[in-house]
C-alpha positions in Angstrom: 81.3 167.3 85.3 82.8 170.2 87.3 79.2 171.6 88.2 79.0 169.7 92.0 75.4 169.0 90.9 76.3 167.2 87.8 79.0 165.0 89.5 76.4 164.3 92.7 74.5 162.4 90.4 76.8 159.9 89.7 79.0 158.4 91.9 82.7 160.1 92.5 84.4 157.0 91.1 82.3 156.9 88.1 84.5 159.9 87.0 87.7 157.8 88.1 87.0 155.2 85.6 86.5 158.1 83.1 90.1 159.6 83.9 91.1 156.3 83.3 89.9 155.5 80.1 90.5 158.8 78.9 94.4 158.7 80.1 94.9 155.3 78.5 93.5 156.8 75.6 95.8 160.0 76.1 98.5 157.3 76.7 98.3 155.9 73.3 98.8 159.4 71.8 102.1 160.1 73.9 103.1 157.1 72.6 103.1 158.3 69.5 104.8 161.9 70.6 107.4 159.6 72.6 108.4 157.5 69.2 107.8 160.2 66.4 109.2 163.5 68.0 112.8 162.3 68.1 112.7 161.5 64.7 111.6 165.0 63.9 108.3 163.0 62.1 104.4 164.6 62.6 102.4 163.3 65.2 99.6 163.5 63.0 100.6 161.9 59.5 100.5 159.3 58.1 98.0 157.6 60.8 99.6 154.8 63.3 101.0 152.4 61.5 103.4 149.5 62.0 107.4 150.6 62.2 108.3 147.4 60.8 105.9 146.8 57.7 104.3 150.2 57.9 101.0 148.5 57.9 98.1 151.2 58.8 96.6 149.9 62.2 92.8 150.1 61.9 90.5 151.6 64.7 89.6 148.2 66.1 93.0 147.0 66.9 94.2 150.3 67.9 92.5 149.9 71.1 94.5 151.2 74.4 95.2 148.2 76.4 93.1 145.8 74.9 94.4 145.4 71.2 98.5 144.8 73.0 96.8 142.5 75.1 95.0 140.6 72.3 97.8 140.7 69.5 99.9 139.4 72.7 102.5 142.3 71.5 102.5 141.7 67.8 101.7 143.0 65.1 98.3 141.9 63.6 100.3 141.9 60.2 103.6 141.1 59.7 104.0 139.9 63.7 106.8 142.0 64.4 107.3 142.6 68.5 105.7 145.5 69.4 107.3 147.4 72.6 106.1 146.9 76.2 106.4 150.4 76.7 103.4 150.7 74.6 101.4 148.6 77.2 103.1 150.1 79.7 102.9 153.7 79.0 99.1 153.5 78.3 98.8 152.2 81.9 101.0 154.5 83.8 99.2 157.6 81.7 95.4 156.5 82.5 96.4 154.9 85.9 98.3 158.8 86.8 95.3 160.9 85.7 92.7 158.8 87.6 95.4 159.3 91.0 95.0 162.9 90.2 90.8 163.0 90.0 90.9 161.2 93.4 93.7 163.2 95.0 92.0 166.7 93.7 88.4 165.6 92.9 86.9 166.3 96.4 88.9 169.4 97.1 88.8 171.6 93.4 88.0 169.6 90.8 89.5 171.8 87.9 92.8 171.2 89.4 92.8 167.5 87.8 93.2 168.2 84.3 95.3 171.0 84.9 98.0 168.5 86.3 96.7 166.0 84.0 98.0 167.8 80.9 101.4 168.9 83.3 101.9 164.9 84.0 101.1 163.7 80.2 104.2 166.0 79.3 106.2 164.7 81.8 105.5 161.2 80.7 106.9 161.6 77.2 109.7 163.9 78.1 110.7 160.7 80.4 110.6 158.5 77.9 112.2 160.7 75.4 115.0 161.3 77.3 115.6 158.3 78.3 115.9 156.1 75.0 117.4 160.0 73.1 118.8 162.0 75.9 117.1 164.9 74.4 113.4 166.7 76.2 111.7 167.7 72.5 111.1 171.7 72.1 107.6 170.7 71.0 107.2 169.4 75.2 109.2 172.3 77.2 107.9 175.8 75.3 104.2 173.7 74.9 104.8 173.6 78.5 105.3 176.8 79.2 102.2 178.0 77.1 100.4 175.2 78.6 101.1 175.9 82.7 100.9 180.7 81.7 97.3 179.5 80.4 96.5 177.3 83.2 97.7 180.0 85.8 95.3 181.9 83.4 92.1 179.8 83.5 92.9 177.6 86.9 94.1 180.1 89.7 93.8 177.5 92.2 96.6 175.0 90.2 99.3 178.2 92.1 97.5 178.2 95.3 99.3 174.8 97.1 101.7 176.8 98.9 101.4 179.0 101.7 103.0 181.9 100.8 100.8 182.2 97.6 97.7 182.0 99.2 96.9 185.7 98.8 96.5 184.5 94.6 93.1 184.7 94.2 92.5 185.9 90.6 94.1 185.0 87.2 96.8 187.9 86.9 98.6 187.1 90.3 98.7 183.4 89.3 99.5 184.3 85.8 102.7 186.8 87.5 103.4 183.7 89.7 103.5 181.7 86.4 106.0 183.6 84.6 108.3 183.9 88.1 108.6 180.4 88.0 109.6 180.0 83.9 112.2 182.4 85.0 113.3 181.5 88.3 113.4 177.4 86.4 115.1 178.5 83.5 117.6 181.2 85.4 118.5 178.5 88.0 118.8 175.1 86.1 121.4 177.5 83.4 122.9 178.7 85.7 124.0 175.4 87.2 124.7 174.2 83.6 127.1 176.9 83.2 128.9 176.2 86.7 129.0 172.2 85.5 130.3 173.3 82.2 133.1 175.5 84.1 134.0 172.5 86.5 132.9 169.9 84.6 133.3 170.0 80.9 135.6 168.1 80.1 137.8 164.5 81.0 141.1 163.6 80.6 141.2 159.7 79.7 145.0 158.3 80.0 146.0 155.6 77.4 149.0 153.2 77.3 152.1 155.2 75.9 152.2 155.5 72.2 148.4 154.5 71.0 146.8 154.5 68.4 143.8 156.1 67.7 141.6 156.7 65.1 139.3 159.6 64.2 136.4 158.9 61.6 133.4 160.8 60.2 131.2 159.7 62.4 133.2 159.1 65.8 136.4 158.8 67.7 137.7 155.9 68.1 139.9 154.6 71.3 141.7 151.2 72.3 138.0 149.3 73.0 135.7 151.8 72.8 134.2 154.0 70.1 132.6 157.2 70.8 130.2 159.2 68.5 130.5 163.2 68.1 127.0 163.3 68.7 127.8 162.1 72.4 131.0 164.4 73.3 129.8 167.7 70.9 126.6 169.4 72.8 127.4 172.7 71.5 130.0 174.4 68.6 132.6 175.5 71.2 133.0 171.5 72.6 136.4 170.3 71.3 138.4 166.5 71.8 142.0 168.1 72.7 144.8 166.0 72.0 148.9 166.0 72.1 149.5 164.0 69.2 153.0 162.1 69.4 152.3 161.8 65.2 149.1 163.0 63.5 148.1 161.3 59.9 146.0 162.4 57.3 145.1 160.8 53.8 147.3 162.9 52.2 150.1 164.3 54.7 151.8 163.4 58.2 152.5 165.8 61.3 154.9 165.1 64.5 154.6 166.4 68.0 151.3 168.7 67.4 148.7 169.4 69.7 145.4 168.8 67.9 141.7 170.6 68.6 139.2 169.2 66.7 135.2 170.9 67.0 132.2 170.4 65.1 132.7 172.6 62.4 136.5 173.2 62.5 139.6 170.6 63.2 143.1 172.0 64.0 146.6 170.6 64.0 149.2 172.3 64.6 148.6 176.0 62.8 146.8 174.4 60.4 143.0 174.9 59.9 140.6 171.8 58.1 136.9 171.4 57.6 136.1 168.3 59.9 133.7 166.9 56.6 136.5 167.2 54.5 138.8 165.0 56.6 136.8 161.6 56.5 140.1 160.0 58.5 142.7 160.8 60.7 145.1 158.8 63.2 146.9 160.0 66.0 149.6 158.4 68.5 149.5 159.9 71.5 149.2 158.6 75.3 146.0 160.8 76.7 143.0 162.1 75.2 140.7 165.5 76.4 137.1 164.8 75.4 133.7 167.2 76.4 131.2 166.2 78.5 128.1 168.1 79.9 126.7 168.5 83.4 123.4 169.0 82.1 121.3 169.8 78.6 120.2 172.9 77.4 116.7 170.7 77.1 116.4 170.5 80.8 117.0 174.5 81.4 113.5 174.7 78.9 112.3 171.6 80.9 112.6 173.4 84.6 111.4 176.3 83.1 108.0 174.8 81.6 107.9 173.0 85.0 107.4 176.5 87.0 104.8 177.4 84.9 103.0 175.0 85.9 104.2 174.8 89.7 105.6 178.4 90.3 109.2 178.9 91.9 108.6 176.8 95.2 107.5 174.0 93.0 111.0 174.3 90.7 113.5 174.8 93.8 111.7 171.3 95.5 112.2 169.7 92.3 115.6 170.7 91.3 116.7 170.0 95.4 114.8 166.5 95.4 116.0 165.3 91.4 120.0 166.3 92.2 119.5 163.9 95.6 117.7 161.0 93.9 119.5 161.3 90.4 122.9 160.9 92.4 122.0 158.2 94.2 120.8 156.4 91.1 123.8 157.0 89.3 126.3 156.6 92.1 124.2 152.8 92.6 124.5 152.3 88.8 128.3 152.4 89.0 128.6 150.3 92.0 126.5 148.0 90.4 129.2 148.1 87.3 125.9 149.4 84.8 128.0 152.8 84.0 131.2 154.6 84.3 131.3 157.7 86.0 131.7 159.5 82.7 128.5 158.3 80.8 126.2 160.1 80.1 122.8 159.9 82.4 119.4 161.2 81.5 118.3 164.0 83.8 115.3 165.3 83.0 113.3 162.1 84.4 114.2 163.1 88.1 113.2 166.4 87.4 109.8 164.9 86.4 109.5 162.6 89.4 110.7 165.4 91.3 107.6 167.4 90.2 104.9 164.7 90.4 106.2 164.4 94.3 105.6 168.2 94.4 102.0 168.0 92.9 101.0 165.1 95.0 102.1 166.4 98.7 105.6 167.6 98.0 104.2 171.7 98.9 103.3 170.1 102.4 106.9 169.4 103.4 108.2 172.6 102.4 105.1 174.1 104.2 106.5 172.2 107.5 110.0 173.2 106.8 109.8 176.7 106.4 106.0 177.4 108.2 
């Protein structure tokens, strides 16, 4: 279909319709990255089946589109709800790739899969992060292979930007690949080291003498319980506490300051194994907990991103994604939907970010700069 004398014989939008069909189709499989991959479970066994009743959906009502439409989001089975974002997901994958056939069809044609495959990732990284807060390993390094062997095979996909318009031949491309893994990566750390430094932590004042209450599974304080999965990102995050009285199951402390990590609790100059301490309350009027500016997951996630886009691409995206992401959450608080402590997924304004950059983003930096 790339051979101009093959696509002349049909007409141009026949080969729309076929990105279409075959995004929806790509769609369905995403949605089965965006649900299993989390969960650590193969994208490839057991075949898709039903979460609720783990009924095995046969070919003929695993249709993209159609069989949603025509079970009317159930399942055929035990007529559980089946997600929206199922439907929706399908639609936005087939309804992206055939936007990228017309945008790049008439000018290189080998450019629209190339951005096909780059989008599909950032579809399910969006999701992902969204419902998880986590960008799978599976989706940034497969990235990264993905965009070094797309420099490698599609030149052109490095060529949107002035400056690079000397790239001609694989190995420049493939050079300006790697640049932008490690220009991505070097940057988006580097901030996440700075937001650490500044940011990594919040003091949250309580009512004098509280109570609170620390579990196996979470911290709990007067109206709100927090799990350790949200507050520890890495080993050296730690609540910090100065604990009017400390209580254990089997002994009592008074005026103490307590550290408690994941894989080590303090109090006073004693040391305890957090899993060996399945409760503990504390009286005390404020509370130190960790936060993070940003995820180790988006460092890999701007870095598989300049593979793809090169550094030009991954300075646009990390610019435009820090402007729209804090507008978004500064709305969301306004709005009373978050405090200005929650956490907020990151990675999808990266993503957007990049699909500006892919679709006419390069154009403004070529007016700003050239």
């Amino acid at each position: 279909m790339f051979d101009p004398k093959i696509r002349a014989l049909v007409p141009f939008h026949f080969w729309t319709l076929c990105f279409f069909v075959f995004g929806c189709v790509a769609g369905s499989f995403l949605n089965v990255c965006i649900h299993r991959m989390p969960r650590e479970e193969s994208i490839v066994r057991p075949p898709s089946h039903c979460p609720h009743c783990g009924y095995s959906i046969p070919w003929c009502l695993n249709i993209p589109l159609l069989s949603w439409l025509w079970l009317r989001g159930q399942c055929a089975n035990c007529h559980a709800p089946i997600s929206a974002r199922y439907f929706l997901v399908e639609l936005l994958t087939g309804s992206v790739f055939a936007v990228c056939w017309v945008h790049f069809g008439h000018l290189y044609p080998l450019l629209a899969p190339v951005y096909c495959v780059m989008i599909g990732g950032l579809i399910a990284a969006t999701f992902i992060d969204c419902e998880h807060f986590i960008i799978p390993d599976e989706i940034t390094f497969g990235g990264m292979a993905a965009g070094f062997c797309a420099a490698f095979l599609v030149p052109a996909s490095h060529l949107n930007f002035p400056y690079f318009n000397h790239l001609r031949a694989s190995g420049p491309a493939m050079v300006d690949s790697l640049i932008g893994m490690a220009v991505g990566g070097a940057v988006v750390y580097g901030i996440l080291r700075l937001g650490k430094l500044l940011f990594g932590r919040y003091r949250v004042l309580l009512p004098p003498a509280t109570r609170i209450f620390f579990t196996e599974t979470a911290v709990h304080l007067p109206g709100q319980e927090i799990a350790y999965e949200e507050l520890f990102y890495r080993s050296g995050d730690a609540i910090r506490l100065q604990a009017r009285s400390v209580e254990l199951i089997d002994r009592c402390y008074v005026n103490v300051a307590v550290r408690l990590q994941p894989e080590r609790l303090q109090i006073g100059g004693d040391t305890f194994d957090p899993e060996k301490v399945p409760h503990m309350e504390a009286v005390t009027d404020q509370v130190v907990l960790p936060r993070e500016a940003m995820g180790l997951g988006d460092v890999k996630f701007m870095a598989a991103i300049g593979a793809f886009l090169g550094w030009p691409g991954v300075l646009f995206s990390l610019a435009l994604s820090a402007v729209v992401g804090s507008l978004v959450g500064i709305a969301l608080v306004v709005a009373n939907k978050r405090s200005w402590s929650s956490r907020m997924p990151y990675g999808p304004y990266i993503a957007a970010a990049a699909v500006i950059w892919i679709f006419g983003g390069y154009k403004w930096m070529r007016h700003l700069f050239f």
